[in-house]
N, C-alpha and C positions, 0 to 999 in steps of 0.2 A: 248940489246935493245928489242930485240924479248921476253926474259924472261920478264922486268916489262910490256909489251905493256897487256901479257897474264896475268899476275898478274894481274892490272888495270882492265881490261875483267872478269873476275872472280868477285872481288870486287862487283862491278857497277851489276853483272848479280843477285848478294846476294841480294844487296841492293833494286833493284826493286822488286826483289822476297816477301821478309819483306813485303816492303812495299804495293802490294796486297795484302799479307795474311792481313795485318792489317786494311785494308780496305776493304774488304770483309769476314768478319769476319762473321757465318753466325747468332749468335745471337744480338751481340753487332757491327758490324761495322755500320758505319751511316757516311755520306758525309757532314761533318758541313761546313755551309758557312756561319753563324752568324748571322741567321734572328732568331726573338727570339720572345714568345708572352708570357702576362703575365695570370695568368689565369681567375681569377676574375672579374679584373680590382678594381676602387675605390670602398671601399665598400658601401660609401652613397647612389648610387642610388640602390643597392639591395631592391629586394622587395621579392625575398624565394632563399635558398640554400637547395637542395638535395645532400644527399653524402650517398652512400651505397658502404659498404665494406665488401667482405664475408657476414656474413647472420645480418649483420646490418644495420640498416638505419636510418639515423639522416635526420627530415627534421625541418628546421630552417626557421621562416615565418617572415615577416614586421608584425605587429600588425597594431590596426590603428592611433595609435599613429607614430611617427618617430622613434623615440628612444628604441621603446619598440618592444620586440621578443618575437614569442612563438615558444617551441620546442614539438619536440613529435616524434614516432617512426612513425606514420601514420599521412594523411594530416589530418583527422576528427579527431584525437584527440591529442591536441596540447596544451599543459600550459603552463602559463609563463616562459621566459629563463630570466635568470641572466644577466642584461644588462650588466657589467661590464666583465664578460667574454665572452657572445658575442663579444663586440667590443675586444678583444685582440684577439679572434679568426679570426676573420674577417678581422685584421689586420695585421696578420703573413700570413694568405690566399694572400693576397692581395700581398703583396710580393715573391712570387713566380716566379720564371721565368723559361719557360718553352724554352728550345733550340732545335731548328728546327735539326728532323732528317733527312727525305727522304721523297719521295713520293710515290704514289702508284704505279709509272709508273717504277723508279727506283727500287722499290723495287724486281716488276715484272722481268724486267732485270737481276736483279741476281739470279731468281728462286725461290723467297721466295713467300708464301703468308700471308693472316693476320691470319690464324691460328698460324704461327710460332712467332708471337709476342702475341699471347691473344687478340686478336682483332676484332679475328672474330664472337661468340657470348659470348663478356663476358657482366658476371652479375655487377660487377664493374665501377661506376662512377660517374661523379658530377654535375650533373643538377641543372644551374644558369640562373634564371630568375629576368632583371632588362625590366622596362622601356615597360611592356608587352609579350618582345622580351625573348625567352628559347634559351638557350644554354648547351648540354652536351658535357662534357666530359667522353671517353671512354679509362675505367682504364686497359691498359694490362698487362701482364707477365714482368716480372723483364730479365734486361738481364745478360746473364753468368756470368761476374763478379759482379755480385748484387748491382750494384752503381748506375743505371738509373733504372726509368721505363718507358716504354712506353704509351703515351697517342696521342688518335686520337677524334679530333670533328666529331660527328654524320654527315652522311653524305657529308665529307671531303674528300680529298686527300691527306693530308700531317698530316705524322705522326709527332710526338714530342716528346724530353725524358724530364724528371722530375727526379730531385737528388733524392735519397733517402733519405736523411737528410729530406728533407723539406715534404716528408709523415709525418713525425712524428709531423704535424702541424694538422692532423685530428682527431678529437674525436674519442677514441675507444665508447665510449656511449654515449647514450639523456643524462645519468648523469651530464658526464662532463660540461653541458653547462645549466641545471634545475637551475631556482632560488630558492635558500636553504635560502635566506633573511626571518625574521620572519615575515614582513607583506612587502607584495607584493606591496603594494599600499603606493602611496608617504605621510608618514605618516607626513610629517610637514605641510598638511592641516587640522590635525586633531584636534578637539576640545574639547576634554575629553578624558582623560586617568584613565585609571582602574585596580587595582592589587589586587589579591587575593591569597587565597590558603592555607595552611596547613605550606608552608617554611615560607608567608609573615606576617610580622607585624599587623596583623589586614586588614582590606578592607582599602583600600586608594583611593579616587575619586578627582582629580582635570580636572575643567572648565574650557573654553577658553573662552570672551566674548569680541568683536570688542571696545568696550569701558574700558574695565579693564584689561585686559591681562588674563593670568592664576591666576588661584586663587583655593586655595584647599576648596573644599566642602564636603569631608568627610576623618575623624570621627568629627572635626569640619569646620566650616568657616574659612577661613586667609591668610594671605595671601603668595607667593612662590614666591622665586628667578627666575626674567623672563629668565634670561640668562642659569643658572642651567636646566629649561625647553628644552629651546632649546637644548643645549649640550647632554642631554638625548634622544632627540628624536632622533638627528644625528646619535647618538649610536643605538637606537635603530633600522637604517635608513643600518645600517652598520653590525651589527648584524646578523651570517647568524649560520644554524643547520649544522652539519656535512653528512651527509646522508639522503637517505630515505630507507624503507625495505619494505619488502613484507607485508603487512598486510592493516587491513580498521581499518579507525580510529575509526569508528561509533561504534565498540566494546571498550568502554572507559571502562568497567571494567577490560579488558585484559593488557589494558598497565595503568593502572592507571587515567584515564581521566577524570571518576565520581567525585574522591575525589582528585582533580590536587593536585600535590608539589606544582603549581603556576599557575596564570592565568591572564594574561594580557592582557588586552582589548584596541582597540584603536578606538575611530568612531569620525565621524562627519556629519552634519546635510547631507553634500550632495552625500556621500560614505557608511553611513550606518555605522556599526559594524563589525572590523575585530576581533576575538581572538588565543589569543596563551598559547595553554597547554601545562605545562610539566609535565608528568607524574613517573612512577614508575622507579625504579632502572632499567638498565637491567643486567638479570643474564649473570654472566663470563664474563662481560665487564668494568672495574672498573671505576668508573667517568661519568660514560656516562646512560643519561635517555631518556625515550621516550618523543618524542614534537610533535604536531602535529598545522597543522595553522588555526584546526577549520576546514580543509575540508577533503577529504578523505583518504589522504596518513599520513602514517605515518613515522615520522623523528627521527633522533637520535638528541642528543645536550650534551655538556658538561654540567657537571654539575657545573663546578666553570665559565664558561659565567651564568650561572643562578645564581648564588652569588655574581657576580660583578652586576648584575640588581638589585638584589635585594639590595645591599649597594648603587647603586644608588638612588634605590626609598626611602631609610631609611630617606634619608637631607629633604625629602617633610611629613616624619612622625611630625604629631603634638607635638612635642616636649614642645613649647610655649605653653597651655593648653589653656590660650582664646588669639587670637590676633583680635582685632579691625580694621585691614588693615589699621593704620593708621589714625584712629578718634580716636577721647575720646570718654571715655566708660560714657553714660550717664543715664542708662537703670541696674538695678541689683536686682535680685529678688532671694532669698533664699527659700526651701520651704521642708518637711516633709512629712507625710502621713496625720496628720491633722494642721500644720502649717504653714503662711506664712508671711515672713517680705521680703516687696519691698520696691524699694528705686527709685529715678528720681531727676535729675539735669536740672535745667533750663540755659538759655542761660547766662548768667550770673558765671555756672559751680557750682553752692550753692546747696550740696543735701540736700533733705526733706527728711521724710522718708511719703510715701503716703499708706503702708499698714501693719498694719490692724489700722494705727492711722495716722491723718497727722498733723506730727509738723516736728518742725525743730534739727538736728541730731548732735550730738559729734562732730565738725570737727574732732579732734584727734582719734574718734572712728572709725569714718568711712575712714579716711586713713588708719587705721589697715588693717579695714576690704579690701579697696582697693587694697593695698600693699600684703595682703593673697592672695588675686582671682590673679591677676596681674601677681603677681610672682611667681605664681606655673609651674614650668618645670618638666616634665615625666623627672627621672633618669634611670627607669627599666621598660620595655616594659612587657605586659604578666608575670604578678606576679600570686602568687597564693593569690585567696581574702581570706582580711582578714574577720572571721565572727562573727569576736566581735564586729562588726565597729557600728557606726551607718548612714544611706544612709544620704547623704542630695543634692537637686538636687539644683543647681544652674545655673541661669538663666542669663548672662548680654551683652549688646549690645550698639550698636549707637545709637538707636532709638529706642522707644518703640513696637515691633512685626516687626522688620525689622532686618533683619541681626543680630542678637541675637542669641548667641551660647547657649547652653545647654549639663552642665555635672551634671556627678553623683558625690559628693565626699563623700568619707567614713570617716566618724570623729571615730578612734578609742577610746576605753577607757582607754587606755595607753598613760597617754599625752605626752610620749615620743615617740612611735611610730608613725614611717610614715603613711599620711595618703595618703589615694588610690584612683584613679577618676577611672570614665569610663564615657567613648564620647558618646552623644547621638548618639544608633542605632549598637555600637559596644559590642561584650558578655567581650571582656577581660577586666582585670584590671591593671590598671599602676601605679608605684608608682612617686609618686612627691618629690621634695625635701626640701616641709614643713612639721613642723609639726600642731599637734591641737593648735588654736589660745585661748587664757586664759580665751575668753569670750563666753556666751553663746550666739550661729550665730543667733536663733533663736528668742532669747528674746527681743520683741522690746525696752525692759526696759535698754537693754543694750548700743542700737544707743539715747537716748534721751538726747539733750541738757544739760549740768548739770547747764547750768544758772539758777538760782532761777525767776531772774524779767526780760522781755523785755516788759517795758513800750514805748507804744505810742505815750504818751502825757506827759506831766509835771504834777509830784503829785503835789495837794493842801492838805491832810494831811495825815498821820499817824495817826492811834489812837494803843497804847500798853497796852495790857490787859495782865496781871499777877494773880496769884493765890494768895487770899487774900491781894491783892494790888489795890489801886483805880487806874482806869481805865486813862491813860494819854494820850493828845491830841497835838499831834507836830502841829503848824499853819504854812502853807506856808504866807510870806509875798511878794506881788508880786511888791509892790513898792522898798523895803529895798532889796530885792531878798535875804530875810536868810530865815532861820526856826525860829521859835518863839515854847516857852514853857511857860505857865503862873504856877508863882508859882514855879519857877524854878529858880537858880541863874547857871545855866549852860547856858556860853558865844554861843553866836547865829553859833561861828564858829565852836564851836563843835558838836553843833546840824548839820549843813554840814557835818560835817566827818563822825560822825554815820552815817547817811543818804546815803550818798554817799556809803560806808563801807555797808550798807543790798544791795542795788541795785549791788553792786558786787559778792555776796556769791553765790558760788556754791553748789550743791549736793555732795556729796560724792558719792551715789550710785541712783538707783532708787531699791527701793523694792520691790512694788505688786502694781496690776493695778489691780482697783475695787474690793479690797478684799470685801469678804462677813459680813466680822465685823470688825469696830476697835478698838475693845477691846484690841486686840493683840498689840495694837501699841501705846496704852493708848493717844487715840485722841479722845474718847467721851467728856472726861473732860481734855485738854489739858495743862499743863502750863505756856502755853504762846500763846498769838494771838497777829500777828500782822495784823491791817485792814488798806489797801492803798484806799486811792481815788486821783481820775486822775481828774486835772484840765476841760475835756470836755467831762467829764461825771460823773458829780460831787456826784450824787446819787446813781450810783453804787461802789461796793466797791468788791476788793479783798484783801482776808481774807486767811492769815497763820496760820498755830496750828501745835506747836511743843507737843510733847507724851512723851512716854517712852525713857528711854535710852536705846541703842541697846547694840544686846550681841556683837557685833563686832566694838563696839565702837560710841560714837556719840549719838543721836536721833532721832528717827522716826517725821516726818513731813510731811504734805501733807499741797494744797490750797484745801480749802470748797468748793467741789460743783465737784472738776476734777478727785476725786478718783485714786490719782496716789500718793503712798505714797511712798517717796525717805526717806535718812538719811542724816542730818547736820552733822558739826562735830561739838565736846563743843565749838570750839572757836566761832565759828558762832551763836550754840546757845546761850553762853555768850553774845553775841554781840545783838541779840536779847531783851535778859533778862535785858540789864542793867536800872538799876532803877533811869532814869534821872534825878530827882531832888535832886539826890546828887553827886553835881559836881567832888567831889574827886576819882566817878568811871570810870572816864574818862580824861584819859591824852593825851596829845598832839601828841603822837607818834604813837599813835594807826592810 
């Protein structure tokens, strides 16, 4: 009995023993009793966080916005921070809990003082001011097993440990927490965007305007995908550089800045102009170029994020050569160094041609010509020009000096080759995916009506003059309503069918406008006139003369007086020629 009483005694004398050593333990022991303080607190009402660690110091400020942070190493000088990593910073902060160790009075008791925790002048801690109200904390020494540290509020009594795990929650640098985004400022208020450079497509300028949305305005007018816009700028919004280095950007020949890879501009009326350069390779670094955001630091960036912008700005490249936003094109003017054929559509949608002659145009021509301008799409960006070509600039729009785009297109002399525009205001050239059209753009002999007659009024006669043939005189009769021929045994109905049959005939071509002789055309002394008179203007008369035959088939022809000499075809001028008083030259099926 006496043996376990001693046994038991022993035990029990161990067990207390432990149990002060491990409660007076002289670095790490601490009396927990489970009061606990967070360190923080919620991060929203912060208005600055101070944290210096060893010979660094992060101070993190409220902007004067809510949302918005600026960081910096000192309080004067302090740039925007990355609101997205602030707030994850601030929010793992905020979680924190910090477990009551001891107090100054206890500590004294056991012979300690705050040197032996780091506490007494350390450089170490985290000054949190919300609400007006400062509060630091003072960062101590680690204790012997390296699993807490110790922390005390300035001017406090009770000390507090902190896991080590949840240090690893503080910025080693202002890096860590700098906004690396391309433009700082909330780019989906902006209202023009701008891209250049050396890597990009040519200059590309699209507008934002309260009444139209976005709308590309350079290298022409037209108009962009709204939604595509948006989705761009998000990216754009999201979009951040990798680093920044040591250097001043304002030396742009050192990293490439003068002559950017690329240059993207973003403003708006009430924010002004931001831009972002990316510049030259860096050496020994593969992929990676300088960028900088237009202000004094200089940043690194990938170079395939800058090939992904650049394939998105490619969908807003004029592709479509002219687009109308949406109207008909009613406005189109062709022109040269000394030539020019315009053209104008009234409300009605009936083009004329109004220059350098105003009459009325091919319809079939000028849908050609429509269907040319219309449907030309750039296939190949930055070609090299061709310099056989010949320029021709082309002019067409909605409205006459209103929103009217302007290119250059190249009509090569290979009319099988492609021909090449360039955008007013742009140096490259693009190929399109037509070729030269069969007709000459320029000739306005080419757009001209090939109707022979648009009468106004109702003819009251015919007169048909032939070579060494008397002179014959068709009579409109306005009672009988036929044609009448005296001296003629040709039935009154076929006098209608001819008749009808000339008011039908077309041109085949048009030839020459105001040539200087018509000898060429053998129209001084013609072999055939035909002279019309119009019932409400009975004494003036127009007068047909058919000429020569052509070498390309047909007859040269012109009316007296309009100097525009076109070509018949034989059937036409058979039809012309026929010598009505003998009825067997005319049969019923004609």
């Amino acid at each position: 009995m006496r043996r376990w009483r001693s046994t038991f005694l022993i035990l029990l004398s161990l067990l207390i023993a432990g149990s002060l050593l491990y409660c007076f333990d002289q670095d790490s022991a601490v009396q927990v009793i489970g009061k606990k303080r967070i360190l923080i607190g919620n991060e929203k009402d912060l208005s600055s966080v101070v944290i210096s660690i060893s010979t660094n110091q992060l101070v993190l400020r409220r902007s004067d916005t809510v949302d918005d942070w600026l960081i910096g190493k000192v309080e004067n000088q302090l740039e925007p921070a990355d609101p997205r990593s602030v707030l994850s910073f601030l929010s793992e902060l905020s979680l924190i809990q910090l477990e009551y160790g001891f107090s100054l009075e206890e500590m004294q008791d056991r012979g300690f003082t705050l040197s032996d925790y780091g506490l007494d002048v350390s450089s170490d801690f985290i000054k949190i001011k919300r609400a007006g109200q400062e509060r630091e904390w003072m960062l101590g020494s680690e204790s012997s097993l390296g699993s807490v540290r110790y922390l005390m509020l300035r001017d406090s009594d009770e000390i507090y440990l902190m896991d080590k795990t949840s240090e690893s929650v503080l910025p080693n640098s202002v890096d860590d927490l700098y906004d690396y985004r391309l433009f700082v400022e909330y780019i989906l208020q902006s209202d023009r965007i701008e891209i250049s450079g050396s890597a990009s497509d040519g200059f590309i300028q699209m507008i934002r305007s309260d009444d139209e949305g976005w709308k590309l305005f350079h290298p022409r007018s037209g108009s962009v995908d709204q939604v595509a816009v948006l989705r761009l700028l998000e990216k754009l919004n999201e979009t951040r550089m990798t680093s920044f280095i040591e250097g001043d950007a304002s030396e742009k020949s050192v990293f490439g800045f003068d002559e950017p890879f690329m240059r993207l501009v973003l403003s708006s009326v009430q924010g002004g102009a931001v831009s972002f350069y990316v510049g030259d390779k860096v050496i020994g670094r593969e992929g990676i170029r300088y960028a900088s955001r237009g202000d004094e630091k200089v940043g690194l960036v990938y170079e395939s994020l800058v090939q992904e912008l650049l394939v998105a700005f490619a969908q807003f490249r004029a592709e479509q050569v002219f687009d109308f936003m949406g109207e008909s094109s009613n406005y189109l003017r062709l022109s040269d160094a000394g030539r020019k054929v315009g053209f104008v559509s009234g409300s009605n949608e009936v083009w004329r041609m109004n220059q350098p002659f105003d009459w009325a145009v091919d319809e079939r021509i000028m849908a050609q010509i429509k269907g040319f301008i219309e449907g030309m799409v750039v296939t190949r960006f930055g070609v090299t020009p061709n310099t056989e070509s010949r320029p021709l600039v082309i002019e067409a729009g909605s409205q006459k000096g209103s929103k009217n785009q302007k290119v250059t297109c190249f009509l090569p002399s290979d009319p099988d080759a492609p021909v090449q525009v360039q955008f007013h205001g742009d140096k490259k050239h693009h190929e399109v995916n037509l070729v030269r059209p069969l007709f000459d753009l320029l000739n306005p002999l080419s757009y001209k009506d090939r109707r022979i007659f648009s009468f106004d009024s109702v003819l009251v006669r015919i007169e048909q003059v032939l070579k060494e043939e008397e002179k014959q005189s068709i009579i409109w009769d306005p009672e009988a309503a036929v044609w009448n021929l005296s001296d003629s045994n040709v039935s009154t109905d076929k006098l209608n069918i001819w008749v009808e049959q000339l008011q039908q005939m077309e041109a085949e071509s048009f030839v020459a406008s105001y040539p200087s002789s018509l000898a060429p055309f053998g129209l001084e002394n013609p072999i055939c006139r035909l002279i019309f008179y119009e019932r409400d203007s009975r004494w003036h008369s127009l007068e047909m003369m058919v000429g020569n035959r052509s070498d390309e088939g047909g007859y040269y022809a012109m009316f007296k007086g309009r100097d525009i000499v076109f070509r018949l075809s034989t059937e036409s001028v058979q039809l012309c020629m026929k010598n009505l008083r003998k009825s067997e030259l005319i049969s019923d099926g004609e």
